[in-house]
C-alpha atoms as an extended CHARMM CRD file, in Angstrom:
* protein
*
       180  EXT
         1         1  UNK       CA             75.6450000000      113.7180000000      116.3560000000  PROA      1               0.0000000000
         2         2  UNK       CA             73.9470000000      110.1060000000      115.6760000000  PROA      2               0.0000000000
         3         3  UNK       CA             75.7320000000      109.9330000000      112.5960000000  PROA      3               0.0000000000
         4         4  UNK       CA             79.3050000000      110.5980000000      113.4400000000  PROA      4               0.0000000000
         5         5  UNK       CA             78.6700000000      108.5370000000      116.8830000000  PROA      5               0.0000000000
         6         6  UNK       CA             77.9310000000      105.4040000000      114.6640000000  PROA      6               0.0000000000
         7         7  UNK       CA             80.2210000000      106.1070000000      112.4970000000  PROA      7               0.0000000000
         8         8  UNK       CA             82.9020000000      105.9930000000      115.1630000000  PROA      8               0.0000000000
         9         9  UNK       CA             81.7450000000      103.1600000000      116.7230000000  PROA      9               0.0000000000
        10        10  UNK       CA             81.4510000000      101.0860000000      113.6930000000  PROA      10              0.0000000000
        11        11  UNK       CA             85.1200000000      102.0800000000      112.5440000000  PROA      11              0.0000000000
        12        12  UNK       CA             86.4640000000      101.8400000000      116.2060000000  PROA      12              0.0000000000
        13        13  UNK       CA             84.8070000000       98.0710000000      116.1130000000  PROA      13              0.0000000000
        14        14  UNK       CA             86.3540000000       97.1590000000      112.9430000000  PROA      14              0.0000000000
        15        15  UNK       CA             90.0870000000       98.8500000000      113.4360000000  PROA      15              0.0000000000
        16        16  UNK       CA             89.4290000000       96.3690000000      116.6540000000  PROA      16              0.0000000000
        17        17  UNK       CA             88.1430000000       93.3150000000      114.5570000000  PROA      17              0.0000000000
        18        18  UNK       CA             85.9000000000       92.9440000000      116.7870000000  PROA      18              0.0000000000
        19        19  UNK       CA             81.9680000000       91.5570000000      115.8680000000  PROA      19              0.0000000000
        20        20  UNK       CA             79.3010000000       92.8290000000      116.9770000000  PROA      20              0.0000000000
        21        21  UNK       CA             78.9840000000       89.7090000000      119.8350000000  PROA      21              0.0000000000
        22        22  UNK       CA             82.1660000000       90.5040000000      120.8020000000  PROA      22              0.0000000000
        23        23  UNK       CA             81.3710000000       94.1870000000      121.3730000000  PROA      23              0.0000000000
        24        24  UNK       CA             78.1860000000       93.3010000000      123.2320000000  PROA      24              0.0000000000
        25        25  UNK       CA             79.9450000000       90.8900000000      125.5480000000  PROA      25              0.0000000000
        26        26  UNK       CA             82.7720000000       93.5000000000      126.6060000000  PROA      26              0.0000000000
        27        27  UNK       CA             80.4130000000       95.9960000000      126.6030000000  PROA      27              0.0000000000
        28        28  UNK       CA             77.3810000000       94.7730000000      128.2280000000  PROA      28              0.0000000000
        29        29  UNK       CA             75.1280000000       96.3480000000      125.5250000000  PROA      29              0.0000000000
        30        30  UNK       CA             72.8110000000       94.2950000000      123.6520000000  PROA      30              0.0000000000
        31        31  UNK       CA             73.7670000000       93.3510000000      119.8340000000  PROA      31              0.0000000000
        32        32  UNK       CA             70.3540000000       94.4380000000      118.7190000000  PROA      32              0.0000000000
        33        33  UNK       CA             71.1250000000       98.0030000000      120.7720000000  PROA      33              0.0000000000
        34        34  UNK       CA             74.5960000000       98.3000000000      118.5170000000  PROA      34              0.0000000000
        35        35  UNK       CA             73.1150000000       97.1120000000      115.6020000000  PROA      35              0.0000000000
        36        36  UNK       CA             71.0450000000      100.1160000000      115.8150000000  PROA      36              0.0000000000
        37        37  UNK       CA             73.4800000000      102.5120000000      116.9900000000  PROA      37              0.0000000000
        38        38  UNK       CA             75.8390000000      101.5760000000      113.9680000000  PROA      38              0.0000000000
        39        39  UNK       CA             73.4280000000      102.4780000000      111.9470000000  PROA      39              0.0000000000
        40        40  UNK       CA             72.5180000000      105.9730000000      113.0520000000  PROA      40              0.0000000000
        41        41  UNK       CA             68.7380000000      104.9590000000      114.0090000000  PROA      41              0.0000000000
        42        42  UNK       CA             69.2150000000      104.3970000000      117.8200000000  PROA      42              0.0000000000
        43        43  UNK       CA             69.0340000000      107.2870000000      120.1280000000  PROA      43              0.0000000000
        44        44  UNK       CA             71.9200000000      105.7240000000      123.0350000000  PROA      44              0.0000000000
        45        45  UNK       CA             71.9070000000      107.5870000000      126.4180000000  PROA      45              0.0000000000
        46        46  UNK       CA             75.4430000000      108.4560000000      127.7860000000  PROA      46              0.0000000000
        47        47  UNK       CA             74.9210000000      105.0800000000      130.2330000000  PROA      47              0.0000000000
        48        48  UNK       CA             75.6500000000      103.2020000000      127.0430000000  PROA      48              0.0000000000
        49        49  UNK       CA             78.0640000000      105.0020000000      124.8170000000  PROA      49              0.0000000000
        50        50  UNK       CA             80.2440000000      105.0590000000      128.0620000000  PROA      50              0.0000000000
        51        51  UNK       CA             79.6540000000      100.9180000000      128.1630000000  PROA      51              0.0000000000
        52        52  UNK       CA             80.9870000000      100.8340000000      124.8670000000  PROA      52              0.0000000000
        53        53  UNK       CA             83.5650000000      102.8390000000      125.1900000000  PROA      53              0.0000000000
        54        54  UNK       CA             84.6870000000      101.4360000000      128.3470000000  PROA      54              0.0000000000
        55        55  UNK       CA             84.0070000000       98.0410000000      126.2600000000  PROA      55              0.0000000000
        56        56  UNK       CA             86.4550000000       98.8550000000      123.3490000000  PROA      56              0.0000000000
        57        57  UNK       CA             89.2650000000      100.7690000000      126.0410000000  PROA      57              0.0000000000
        58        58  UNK       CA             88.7680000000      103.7600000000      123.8630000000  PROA      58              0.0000000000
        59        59  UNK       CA             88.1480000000      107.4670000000      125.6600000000  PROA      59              0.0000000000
        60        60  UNK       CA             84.8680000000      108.4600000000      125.2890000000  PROA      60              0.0000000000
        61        61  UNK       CA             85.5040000000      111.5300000000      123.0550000000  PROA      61              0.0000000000
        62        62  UNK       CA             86.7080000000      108.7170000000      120.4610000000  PROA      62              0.0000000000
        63        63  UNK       CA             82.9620000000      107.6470000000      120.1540000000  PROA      63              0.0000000000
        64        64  UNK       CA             81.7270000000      111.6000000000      119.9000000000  PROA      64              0.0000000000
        65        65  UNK       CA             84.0430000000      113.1710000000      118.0380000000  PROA      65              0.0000000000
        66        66  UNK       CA             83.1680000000      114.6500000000      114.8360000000  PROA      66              0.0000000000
        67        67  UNK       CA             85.6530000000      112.7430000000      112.5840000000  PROA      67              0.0000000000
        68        68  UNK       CA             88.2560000000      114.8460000000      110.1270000000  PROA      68              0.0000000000
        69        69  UNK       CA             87.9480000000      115.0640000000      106.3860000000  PROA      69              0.0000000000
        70        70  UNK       CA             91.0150000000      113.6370000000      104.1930000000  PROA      70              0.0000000000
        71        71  UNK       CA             90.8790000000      116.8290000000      102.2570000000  PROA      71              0.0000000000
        72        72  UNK       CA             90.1760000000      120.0050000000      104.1150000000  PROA      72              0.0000000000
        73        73  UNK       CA             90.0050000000      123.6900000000      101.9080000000  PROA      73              0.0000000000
        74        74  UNK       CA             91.5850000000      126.5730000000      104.2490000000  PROA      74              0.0000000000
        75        75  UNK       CA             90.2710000000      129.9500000000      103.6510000000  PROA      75              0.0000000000
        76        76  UNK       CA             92.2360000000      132.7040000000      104.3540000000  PROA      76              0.0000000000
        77        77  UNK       CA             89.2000000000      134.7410000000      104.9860000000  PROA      77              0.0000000000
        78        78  UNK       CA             88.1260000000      132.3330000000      107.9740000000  PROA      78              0.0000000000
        79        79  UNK       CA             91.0910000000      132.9570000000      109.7910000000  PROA      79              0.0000000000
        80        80  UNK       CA             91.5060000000      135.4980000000      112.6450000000  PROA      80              0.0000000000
        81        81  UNK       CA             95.2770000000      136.5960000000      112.2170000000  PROA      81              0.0000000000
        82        82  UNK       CA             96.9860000000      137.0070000000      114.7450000000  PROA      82              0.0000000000
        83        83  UNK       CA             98.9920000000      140.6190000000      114.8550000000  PROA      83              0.0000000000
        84        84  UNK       CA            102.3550000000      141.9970000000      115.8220000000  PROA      84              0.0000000000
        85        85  UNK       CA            103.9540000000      145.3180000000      115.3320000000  PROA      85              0.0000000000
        86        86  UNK       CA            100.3260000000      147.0930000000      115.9440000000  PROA      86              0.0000000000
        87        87  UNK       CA             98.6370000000      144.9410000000      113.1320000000  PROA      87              0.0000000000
        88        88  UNK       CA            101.6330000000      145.6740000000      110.5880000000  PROA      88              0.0000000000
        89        89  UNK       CA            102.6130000000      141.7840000000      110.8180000000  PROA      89              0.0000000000
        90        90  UNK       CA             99.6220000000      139.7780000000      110.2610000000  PROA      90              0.0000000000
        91        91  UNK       CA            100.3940000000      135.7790000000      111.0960000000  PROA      91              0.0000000000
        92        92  UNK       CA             97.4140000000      133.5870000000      109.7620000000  PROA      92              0.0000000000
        93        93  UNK       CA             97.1430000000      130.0790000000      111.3260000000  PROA      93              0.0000000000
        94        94  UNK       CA             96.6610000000      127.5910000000      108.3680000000  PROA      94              0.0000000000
        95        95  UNK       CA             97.4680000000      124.3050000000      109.6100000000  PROA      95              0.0000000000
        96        96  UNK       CA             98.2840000000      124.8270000000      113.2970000000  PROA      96              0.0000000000
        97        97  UNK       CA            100.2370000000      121.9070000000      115.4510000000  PROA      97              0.0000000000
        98        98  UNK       CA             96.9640000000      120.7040000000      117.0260000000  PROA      98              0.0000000000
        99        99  UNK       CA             96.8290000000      116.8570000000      116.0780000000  PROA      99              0.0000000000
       100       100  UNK       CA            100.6080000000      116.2250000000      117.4040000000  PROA      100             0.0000000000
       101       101  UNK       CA            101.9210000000      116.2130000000      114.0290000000  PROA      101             0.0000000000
       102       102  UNK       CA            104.7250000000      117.9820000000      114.9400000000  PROA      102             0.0000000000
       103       103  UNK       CA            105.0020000000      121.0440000000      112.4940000000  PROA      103             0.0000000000
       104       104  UNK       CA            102.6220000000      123.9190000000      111.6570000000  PROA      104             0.0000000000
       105       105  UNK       CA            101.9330000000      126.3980000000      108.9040000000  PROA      105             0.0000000000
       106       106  UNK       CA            101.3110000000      129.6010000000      108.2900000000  PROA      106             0.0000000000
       107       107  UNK       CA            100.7620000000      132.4920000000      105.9640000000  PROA      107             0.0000000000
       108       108  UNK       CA            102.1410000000      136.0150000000      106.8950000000  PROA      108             0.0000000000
       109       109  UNK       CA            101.9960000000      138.9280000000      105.4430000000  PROA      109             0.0000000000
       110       110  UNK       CA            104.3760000000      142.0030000000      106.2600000000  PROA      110             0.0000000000
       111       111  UNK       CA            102.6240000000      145.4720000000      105.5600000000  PROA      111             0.0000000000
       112       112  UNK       CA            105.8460000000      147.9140000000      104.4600000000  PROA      112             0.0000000000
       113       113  UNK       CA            108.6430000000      149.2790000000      106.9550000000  PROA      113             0.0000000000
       114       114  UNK       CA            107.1060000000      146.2750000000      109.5820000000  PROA      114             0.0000000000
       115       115  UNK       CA            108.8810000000      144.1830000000      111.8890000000  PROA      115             0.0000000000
       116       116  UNK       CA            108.5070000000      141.3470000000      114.5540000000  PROA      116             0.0000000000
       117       117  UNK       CA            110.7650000000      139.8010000000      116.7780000000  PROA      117             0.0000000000
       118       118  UNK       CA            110.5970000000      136.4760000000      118.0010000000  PROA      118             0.0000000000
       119       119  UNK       CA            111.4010000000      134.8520000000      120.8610000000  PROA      119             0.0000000000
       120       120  UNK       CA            113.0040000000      131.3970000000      121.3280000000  PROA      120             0.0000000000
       121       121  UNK       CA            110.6410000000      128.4820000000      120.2900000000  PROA      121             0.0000000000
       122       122  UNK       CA            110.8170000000      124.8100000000      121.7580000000  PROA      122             0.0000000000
       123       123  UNK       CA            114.6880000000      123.6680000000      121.7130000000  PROA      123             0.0000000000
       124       124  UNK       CA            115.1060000000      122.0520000000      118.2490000000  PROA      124             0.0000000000
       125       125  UNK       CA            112.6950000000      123.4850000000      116.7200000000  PROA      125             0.0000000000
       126       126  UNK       CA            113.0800000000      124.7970000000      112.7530000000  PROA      126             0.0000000000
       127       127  UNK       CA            111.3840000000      127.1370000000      110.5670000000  PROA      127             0.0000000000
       128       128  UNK       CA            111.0030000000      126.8880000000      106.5860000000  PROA      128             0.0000000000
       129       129  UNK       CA            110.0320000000      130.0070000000      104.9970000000  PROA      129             0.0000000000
       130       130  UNK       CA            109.6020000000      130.2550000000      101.1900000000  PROA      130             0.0000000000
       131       131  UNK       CA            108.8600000000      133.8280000000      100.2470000000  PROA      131             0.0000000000
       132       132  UNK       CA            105.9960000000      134.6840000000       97.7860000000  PROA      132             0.0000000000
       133       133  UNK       CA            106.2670000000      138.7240000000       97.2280000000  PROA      133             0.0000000000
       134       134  UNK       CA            108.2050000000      141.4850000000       98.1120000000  PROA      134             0.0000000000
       135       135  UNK       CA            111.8780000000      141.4170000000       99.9020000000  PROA      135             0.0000000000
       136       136  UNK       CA            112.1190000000      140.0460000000      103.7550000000  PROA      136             0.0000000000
       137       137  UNK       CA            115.2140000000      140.6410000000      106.3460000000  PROA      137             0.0000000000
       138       138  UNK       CA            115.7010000000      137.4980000000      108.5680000000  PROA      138             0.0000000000
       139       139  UNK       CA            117.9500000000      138.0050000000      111.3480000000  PROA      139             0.0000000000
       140       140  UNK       CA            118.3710000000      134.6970000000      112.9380000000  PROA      140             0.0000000000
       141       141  UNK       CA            121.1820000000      134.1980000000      115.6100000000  PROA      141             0.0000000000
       142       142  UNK       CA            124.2870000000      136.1920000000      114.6630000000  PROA      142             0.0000000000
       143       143  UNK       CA            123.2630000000      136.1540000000      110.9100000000  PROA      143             0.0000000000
       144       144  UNK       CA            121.0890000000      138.4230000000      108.6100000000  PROA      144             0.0000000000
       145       145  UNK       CA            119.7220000000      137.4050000000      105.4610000000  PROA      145             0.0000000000
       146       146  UNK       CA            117.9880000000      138.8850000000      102.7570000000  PROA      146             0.0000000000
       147       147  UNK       CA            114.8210000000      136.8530000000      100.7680000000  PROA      147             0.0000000000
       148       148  UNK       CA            112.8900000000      137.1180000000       97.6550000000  PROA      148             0.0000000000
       149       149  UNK       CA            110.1230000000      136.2230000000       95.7280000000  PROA      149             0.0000000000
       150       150  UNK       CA            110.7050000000      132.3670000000       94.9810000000  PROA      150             0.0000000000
       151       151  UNK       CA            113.4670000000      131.9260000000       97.5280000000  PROA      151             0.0000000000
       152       152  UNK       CA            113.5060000000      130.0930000000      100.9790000000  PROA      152             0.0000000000
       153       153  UNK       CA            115.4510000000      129.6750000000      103.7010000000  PROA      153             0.0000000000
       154       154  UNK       CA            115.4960000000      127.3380000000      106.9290000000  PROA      154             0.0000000000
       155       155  UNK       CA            116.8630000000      128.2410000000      110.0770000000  PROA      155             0.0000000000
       156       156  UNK       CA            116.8810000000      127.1590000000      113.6220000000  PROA      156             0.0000000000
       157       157  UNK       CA            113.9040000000      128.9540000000      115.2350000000  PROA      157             0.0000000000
       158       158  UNK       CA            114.8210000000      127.9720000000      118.7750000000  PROA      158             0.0000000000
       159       159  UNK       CA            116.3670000000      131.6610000000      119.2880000000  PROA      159             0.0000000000
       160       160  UNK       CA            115.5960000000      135.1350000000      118.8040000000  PROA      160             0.0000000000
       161       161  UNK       CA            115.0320000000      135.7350000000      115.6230000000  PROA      161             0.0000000000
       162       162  UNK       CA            113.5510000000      138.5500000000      113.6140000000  PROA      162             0.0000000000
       163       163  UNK       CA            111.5470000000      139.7590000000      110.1890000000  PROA      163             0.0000000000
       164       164  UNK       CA            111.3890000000      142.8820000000      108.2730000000  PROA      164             0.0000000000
       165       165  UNK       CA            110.1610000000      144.0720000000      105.2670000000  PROA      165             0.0000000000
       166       166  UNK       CA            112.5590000000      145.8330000000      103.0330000000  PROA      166             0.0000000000
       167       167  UNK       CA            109.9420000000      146.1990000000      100.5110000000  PROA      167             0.0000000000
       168       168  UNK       CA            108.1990000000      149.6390000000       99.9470000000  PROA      168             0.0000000000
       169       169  UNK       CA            104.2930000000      147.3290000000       99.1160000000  PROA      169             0.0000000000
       170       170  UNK       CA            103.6840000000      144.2090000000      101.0990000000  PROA      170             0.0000000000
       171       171  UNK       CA            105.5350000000      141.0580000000      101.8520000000  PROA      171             0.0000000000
       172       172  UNK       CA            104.0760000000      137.6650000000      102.1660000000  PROA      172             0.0000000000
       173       173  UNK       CA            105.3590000000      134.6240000000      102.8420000000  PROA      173             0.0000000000
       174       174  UNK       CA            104.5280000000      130.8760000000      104.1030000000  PROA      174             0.0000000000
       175       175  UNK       CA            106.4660000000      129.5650000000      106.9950000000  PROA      175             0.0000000000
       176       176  UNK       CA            106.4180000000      126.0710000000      108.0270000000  PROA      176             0.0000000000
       177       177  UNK       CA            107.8690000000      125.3800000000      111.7560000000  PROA      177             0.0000000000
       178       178  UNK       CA            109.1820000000      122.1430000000      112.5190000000  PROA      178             0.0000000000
       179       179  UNK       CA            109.0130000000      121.1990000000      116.8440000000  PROA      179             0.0000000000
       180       180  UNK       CA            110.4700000000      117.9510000000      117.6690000000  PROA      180             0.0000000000
């Protein structure tokens, strides 16, 4: 926790351009005390992290938080599907919507003669979906399409829409979905 604590700190200062006098002055902490902390060797109580966060204006989960890699490896494995039609339509998280970047993916897979419906999403919001194997049935709206292996399609997912698998193995797919 002392590690990503300075770590924050010290990049919070800098995005901030803002020395380490500075910092002491707004925060009320000593320079020697954030020298220390910066460097990982300073045990600070909660009295001062919440000085220095209340020093920099920043919430104090910005000076805790564990920070994210630029490169991340998802393993299917790791994730806990989550299941429709009685565990026929598995629907693995990969890159859920949980930073506010405004889309998500996924990875389904579609176990033979299975089908979900789904209701409405957010107004405006789209779905991509590339298909990797089998044959998929997308009704979407008033309209019914039919996918395969190295097609996609996008469609407004902001009504009830539906998949099946018209293939006699398994279907799998990737679906990206788009919420303004």
């Amino acid at each position: 926790m002392n590690f990503a604590v300075a770590q924050n700190i010290k990049r919070l200062r800098e995005k901030q351009k803002l020395s380490m006098d500075e910092l002491s002055r707004l925060s009320g902490v000593s320079k020697s005390m954030l020298a220390q902390i910066e460097r990982g060797d300073g045990n600070p109580t909660l009295s001062s992290l919440w000085k220095i966060a209340n020093g920099m204006r920043v919430p104090f989960d910005a000076l805790t938080a564990r920070p994210k890699p630029d490169y991340q490896i998802i393993r299917l494995p790791d994730i806990q599907p989550i299941l429709e039609d009685e565990g026929r339509v598995k629907n693995y998280s990969v890159f859920p919507d949980d930073e506010g970047r405004r889309f998500s993916v996924y990875y389904m897979e579609l176990d033979p003669g299975s089908f979900w419906r789904s209701d409405p999403h957010v107004i405006g919001t789209i779905e991509f979906i590339t298909l990797i194997r089998g044959a998929l049935e997308i009704v979407a709206g008033e309209q019914t399409f039919t996918i395969h292996p190295g097609e996609s399609i996008r469609f407004p997912g902001d009504a009830v829409h539906s998949y099946r698998n018209l293939n006699p193995g398994s279907t799998a797919l990737h679906l990206i979905m788009y919420t303004p």
